[in-house]
N, C-alpha and C positions, 0 to 999 in steps of 0.2 A: 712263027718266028723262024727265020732260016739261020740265024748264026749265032751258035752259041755265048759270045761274048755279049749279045743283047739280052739272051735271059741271065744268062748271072752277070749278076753288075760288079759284088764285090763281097768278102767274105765279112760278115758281123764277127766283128771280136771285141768282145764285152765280160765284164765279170759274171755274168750269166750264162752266157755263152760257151766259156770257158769250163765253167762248171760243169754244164749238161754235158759237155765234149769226153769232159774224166770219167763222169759220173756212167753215161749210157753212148758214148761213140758217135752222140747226133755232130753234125759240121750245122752252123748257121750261115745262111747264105743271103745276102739282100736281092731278089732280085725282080724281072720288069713285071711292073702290075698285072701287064695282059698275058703272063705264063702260067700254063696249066701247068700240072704235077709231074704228066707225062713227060713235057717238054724240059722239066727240070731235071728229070730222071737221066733222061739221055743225055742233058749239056752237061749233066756231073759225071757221069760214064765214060764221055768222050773229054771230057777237060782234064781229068783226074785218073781216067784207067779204073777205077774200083765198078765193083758191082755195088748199087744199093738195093737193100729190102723195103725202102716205106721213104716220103715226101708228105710231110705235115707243114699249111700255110700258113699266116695269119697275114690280114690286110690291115693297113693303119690309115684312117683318113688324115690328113691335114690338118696343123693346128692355124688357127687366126693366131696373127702378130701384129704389133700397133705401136708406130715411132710416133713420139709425143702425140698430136691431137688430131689430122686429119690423114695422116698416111697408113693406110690398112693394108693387110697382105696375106696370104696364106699360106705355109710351107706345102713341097707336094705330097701326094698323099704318095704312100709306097709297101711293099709286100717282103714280106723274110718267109724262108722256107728252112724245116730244120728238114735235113737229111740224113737217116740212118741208113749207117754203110753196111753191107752186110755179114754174116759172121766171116772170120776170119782177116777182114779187107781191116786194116787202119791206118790214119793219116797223121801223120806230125804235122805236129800246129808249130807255127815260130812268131 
């Protein structure tokens, strides 16, 4: 992927999120299913200016959805990265 803006889509801000943020400094990030760690490492270095120490994934498949009786669908499936920045680096959440 060549430009950052397609690997990070947008930041996750959730009561979870929020949490882990106070708790241990991680940032949640939603971003494109086909980004390796690498490539999130660097779109956060260069979006953000911080150094990070570590890039943990998790993939979510799709859920089925169903309006009354024959119209089916499925949400897309999609990838959150938690990013931990490294010592000293931290970021105001707003």
């Amino acid at each position: 992927m060549n430009d950052i803006h397609e690997v990070i889509k947008r930041p996750r801000v959730s009561e979870k999120a929020t949490l882990l943020h106070e708790k241990t400094g991680e940032v949640v990030f939603e971003v494109a299913v086909e980004a390796t760690k690498v490539e999130i490492r660097q779109a956060v270095e260069k979006l953000l200016g911080k150094k990070v120490a570590s890039v943990r994934t998790a993939n979510y498949d799709g859920k089925e959805r169903r309006k009354r009786t024959k119209n089916h669908g499925v949400t897309p499936a999609w990838k959150k990265a938690y990013v931990k920045l490294a010592a000293g680096e931290e970021l105001e959440l707003v």
